[in-house]
N, C-alpha and C positions, 0 to 999 in steps of 0.2 A: 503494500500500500504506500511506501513511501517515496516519495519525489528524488529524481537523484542527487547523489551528494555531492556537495563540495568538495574537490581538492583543498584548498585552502581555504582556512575558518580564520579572521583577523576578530580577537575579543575586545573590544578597541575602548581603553580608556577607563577599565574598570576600578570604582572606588577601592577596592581591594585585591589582592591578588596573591593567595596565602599559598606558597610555593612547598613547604614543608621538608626543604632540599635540607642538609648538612645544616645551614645555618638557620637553618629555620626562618628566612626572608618572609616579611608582610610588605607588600611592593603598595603603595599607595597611587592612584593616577596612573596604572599601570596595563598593558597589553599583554594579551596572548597571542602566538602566530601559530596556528596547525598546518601542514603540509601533509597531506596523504594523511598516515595513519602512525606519525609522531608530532610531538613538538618543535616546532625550529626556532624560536625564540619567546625569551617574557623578559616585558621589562619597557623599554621603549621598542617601537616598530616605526620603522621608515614608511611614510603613506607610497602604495603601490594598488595595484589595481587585485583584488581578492575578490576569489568566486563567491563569498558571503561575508559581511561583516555583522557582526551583533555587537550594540552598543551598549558601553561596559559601564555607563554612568550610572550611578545608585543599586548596582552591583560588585556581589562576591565572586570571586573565582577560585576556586579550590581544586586539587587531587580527586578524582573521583573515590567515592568512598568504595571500602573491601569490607564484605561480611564474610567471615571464616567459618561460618558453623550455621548449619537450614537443615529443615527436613522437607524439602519440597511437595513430597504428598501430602504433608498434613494441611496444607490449602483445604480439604474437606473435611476437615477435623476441629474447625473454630468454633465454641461457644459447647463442644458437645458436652452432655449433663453425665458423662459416665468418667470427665477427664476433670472433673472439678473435688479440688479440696482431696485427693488420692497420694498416698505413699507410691513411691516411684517403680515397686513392683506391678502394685495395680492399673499403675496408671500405661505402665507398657504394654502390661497384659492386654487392658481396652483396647487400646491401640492398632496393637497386633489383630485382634478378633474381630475390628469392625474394616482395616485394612485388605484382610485376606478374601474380601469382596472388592477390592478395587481391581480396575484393568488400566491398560494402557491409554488409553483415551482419556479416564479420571487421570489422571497421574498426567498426562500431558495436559490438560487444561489445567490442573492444580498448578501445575510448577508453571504454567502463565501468568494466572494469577497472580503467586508471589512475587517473580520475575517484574511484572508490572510494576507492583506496589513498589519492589526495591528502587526503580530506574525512577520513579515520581520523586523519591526523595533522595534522590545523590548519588545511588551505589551505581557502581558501574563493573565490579567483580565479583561475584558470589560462589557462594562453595553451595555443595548439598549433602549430604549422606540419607540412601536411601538404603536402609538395611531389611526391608521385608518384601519377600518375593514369592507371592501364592502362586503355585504350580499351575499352568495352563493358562496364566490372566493376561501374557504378553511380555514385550520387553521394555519393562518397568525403565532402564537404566538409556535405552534408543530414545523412550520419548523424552526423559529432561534434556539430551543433549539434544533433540529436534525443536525442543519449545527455544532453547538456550539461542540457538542459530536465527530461529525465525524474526526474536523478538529484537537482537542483535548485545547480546550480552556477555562480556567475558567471563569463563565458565570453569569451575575445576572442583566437579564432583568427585566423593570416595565413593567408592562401592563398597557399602556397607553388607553386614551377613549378619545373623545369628547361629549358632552352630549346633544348642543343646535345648533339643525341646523335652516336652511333659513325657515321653519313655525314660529317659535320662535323669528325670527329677527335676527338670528345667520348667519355667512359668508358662512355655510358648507353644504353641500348637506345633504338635511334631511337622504338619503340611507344610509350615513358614520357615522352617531351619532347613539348612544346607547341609549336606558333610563338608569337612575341612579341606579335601582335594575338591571337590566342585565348585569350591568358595575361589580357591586359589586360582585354578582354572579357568575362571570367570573374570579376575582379575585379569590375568595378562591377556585375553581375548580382547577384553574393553581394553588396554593400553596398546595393544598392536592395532586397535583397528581406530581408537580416537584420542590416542596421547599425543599431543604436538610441543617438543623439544624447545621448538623458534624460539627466540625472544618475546615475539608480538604475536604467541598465539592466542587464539580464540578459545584452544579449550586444550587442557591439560587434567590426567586421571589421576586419583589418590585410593588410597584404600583403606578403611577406617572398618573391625571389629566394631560393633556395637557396645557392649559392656563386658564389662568381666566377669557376670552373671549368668549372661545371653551366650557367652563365646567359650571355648573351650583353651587351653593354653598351649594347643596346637596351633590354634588361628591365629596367637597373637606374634608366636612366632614364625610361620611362615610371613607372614605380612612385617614382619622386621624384613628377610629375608629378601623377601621381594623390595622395598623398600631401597635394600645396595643394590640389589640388581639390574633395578630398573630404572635405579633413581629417582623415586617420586615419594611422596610426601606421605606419611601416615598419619592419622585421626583416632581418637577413640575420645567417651566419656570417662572422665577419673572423678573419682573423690565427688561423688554429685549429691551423696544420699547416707546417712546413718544406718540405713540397708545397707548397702553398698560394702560400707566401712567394715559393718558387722561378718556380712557373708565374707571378706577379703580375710580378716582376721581369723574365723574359724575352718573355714575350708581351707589358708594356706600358708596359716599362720603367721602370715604377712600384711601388713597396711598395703592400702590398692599401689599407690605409686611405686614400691618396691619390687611387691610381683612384677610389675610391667617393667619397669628398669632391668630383672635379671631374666627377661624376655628379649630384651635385645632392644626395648624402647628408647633410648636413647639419643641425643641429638635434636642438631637443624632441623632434621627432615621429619622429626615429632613434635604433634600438637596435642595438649589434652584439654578435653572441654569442661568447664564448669570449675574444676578446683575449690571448693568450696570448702570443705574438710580437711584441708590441708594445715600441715606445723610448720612454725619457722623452719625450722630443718628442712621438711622437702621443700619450701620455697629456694633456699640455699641451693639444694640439690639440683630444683629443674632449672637455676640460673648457672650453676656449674655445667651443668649438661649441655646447657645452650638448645635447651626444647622450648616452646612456646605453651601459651595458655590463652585460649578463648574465652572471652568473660563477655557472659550472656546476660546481663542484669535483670533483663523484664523475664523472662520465664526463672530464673536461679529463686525471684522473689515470692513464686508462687509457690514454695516448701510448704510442705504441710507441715502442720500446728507442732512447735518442739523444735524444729527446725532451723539452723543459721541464716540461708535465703540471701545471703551474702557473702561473697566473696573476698576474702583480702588481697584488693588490687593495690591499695598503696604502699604495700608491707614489698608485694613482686615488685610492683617499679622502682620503691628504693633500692630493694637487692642487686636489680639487672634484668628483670624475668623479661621477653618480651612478651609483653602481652597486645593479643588483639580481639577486636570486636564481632560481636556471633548475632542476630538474632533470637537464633535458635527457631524449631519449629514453631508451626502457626498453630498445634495444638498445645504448646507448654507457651507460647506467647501471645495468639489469636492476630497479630500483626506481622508485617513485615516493613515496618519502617524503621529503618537503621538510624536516622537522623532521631528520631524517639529514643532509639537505643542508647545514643549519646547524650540527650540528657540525662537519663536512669542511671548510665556507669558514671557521670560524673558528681548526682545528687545523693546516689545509695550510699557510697563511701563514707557521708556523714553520718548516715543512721544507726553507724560501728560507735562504742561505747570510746574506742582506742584511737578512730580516725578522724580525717575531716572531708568535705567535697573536694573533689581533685580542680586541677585548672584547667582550661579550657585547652591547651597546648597540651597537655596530659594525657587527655581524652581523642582531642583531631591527631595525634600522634597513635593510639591503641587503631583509630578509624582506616590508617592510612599508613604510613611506615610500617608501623606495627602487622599490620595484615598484607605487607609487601613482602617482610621477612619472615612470619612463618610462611606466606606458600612459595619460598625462595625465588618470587619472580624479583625481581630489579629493576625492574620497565615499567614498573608500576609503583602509583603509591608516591610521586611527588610532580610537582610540574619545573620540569626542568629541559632544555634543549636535548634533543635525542631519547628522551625517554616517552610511552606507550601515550598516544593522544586520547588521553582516557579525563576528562575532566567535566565540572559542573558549575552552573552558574544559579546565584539566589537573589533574589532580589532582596536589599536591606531597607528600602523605603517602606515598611511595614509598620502598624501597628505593634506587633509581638516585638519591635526592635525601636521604635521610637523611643529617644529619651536616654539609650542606653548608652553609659561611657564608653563601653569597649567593644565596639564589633564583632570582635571574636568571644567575648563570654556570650553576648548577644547570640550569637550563632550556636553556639551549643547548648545553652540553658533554658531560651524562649521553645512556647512552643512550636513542635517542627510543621512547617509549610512546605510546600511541593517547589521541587526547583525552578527553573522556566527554562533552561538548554540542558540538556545532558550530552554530553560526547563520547562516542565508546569506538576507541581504533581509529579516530579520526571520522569517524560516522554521526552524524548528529540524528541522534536515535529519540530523542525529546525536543521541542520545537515550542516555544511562547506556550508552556505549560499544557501541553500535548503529543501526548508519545505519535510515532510518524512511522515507526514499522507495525502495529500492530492496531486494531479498532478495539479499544479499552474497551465498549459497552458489548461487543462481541465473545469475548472475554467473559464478561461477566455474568452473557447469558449462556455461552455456554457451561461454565462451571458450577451454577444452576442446575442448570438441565442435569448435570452429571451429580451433582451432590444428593437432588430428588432419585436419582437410579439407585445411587450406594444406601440411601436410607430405606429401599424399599428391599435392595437385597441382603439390605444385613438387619432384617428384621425377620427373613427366612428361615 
């Protein structure tokens, strides 16, 4: 649906221009120049004759933001009344029992959905782990990377698994787990047929276990394995749950992060999601390891009753941890707005008896650098010459920002409004506050359409 693009995008004159490079530059009065599908300059621009210009007055210009952590099926899993107020057993178990009715069709319109909502408010790379795969319902894993292409989104799903269902003593219907060779298997199939190496590619594979509960301690070590072989980035959930904690402890005598540690998890190329129950010590440890952490704030907040619900992010950033920003699914969040998500990680921090709100540099750094180097891309994640023409533009002339002394707390603290340009590869995929590759209300009716099929087959 969308009109062709411009070779060259001049951002011409923008109030701000928050670069995020090394020195962390705020370019006041300042330009962006896109060429193809990088950056070729910010800062000043020589007037030349450019296939679009968009004018930068009483706008922001930022790094497109990165979410590290989504469950893209659960787009038909917002508001449900079986995922409300549930210990994290139950709540997957739901999960799992009303998903193993989805097809490939629900699963591509869901992951549009979210994809939508991400690019309305800044993201411009997102991850997914999609770890349930009911036998005969299609290829779950073809259609996020087909929703991801259509809508123009840079993409770098794990192929999630379960391994140990209810024969086993496990929570999950035997039909929804894998064996550990067809998990594996499955992996390098997805990486030889849509891993791309490039610098400025469009989609690159990861591979993320589901939990330490769900997965077996075969899973977690071939997927190290694969991990050097193939060099691609691994994912899982740590430290999420006083479950979690418990079952790690008596089934292996170990806290979760240790197990996973003498599994082979270690490093760059590991991220763990949620960290929530973690000690000073293993924070020390995953900054020694040089692993990342995804800190989901809006769904971490919805622990059930007894529950921390927070994370200690400012204990990691003092240490060194990198950490980056996650949504997390639309059934533990009901959102996908990242730009929200940045509020939450910067106001929860205060709700700690020991911390305070973090700073607004803090946070656009967890958004953007931070989710540049867990998923080891470079090209991504600041606006700098030669780096991935991946950026977004917000208007500051706003009520939510009236008034405010500092444009940048203004930007992370008010409430989040929809960008008005997104650019992704040099593709301006958002257009005066409407998305240009895809028909949002088509979208929305189809996802509809597909939510009323899944509530009538999972009432079967």
């Amino acid at each position: 649906m969308s009109a062709e693009n411009p070779n060259s995008i001049l951002i011409k004159d923008a109030d701000l221009v928050v670069t995020m490079d090394a020195e962390e530059r705020v370019l006041e009065n300042a330009s962006v120049l896109v060429r193809g599908n990088q950056i070729e300059t910010v800062g000043d621009v020589k007037e030349d004759n450019y296939d679009k210009v968009i004018d930068g007055v009483g706008k922001i210009v930022l790094p497109g933001l990165i979410n590290t952590h989504h469950h893209t099926f659960q787009a038909l899993l917002r508001g449900h009344p079986g995922l409300q107020n549930q210990p994290i057993y139950r709540w997957i178990s739901t999960v799992s029992e009303v998903a193993r009715s989805m097809d490939a069709d629900m699963i591509y319109n869901g992951t549009l959905t979210n994809m939508a909502e991400l690019i309305k408010y800044g993201c411009t790379t997102t991850t997914d782990m999609s770890y349930i795969f009911p036998r005969r319902r299609g290829d779950f894993m073809g259609a996020t990377i087909a929703a991801a292409s259509e809508i123009g989104m840079r993409f770098h799903p794990y192929r999630g698994s379960m391994s140990r269902g209810q024969r086993d003593g496990g929570l999950f219907p035997d039909d929804m787990v894998e064996g550990s060779g067809a998990i594996s298997d499955a992996v390098e199939e997805l990486i030889d047929k849509h891993h791309d190496h490039t610098p400025f590619a469009m989609t690159r594979i990861g591979a993320g276990p589901c939990t330490i509960f769900s997965s077996y301690e075969e899973d977690f070590k071939r997927t190290a394995w694969l991990s050097e072989v193939w060099d691609i980035n691994i994912q899982t959930h740590l430290a999420e749950s006083a479950y979690e904690l418990r079952y790690s402890l008596d089934r292996f005598g170990k806290r979760p992060l240790q197990y996973l540690r003498d599994l082979g998890w270690v490093g760059a190329r590991t991220s763990f999601v949620h960290c929530i129950e973690v000690t000073p010590g293993e924070i020390r440890q995953m900054a020694q390891d040089g692993s990342s952490v995804v800190h989901c704030p809006i769904s971490n907040a919805r622990a059930p009753l007894g529950e921390a619900g927070i994370a200690p992010v400012q204990e990691m950033l003092e240490i060194g941890v990198n950490v980056a920003i996650g949504t997390d699914g639309s059934a533990g969040n009901d959102s996908s707005n990242v730009r929200e998500e940045l509020r939450w990680a910067r106001t929860m921090q205060g709700a700690r008896p020991a911390t305070t709100y973090l700073s607004p540099l803090d946070v656009l750094r967890m958004a953007t650098v931070g989710g540049a180097g867990l998923l080891n891309w470079p090209e991504i994640g600041s606006l700098q010459p030669g780096k991935a023409a991946d950026l977004v533009v917000f208007p500051m002339d706003t009520l939510e920002q009236a008034g405010s002394w500092d444009p940048l707390t203004a930007f992370v603290s008010t409430h989040a409004i929809p960008a008005e340009q997104v650019i992704i590869n040099g593709r301006l995929v958002m257009e005066n506050d409407q998305l240009r590759t895809v028909d949002e209300l088509e979208i929305v009716r189809n996802t509809r359409l597909s939510l009323k099929k899944l509530r009538e087959l999972s009432r079967n």
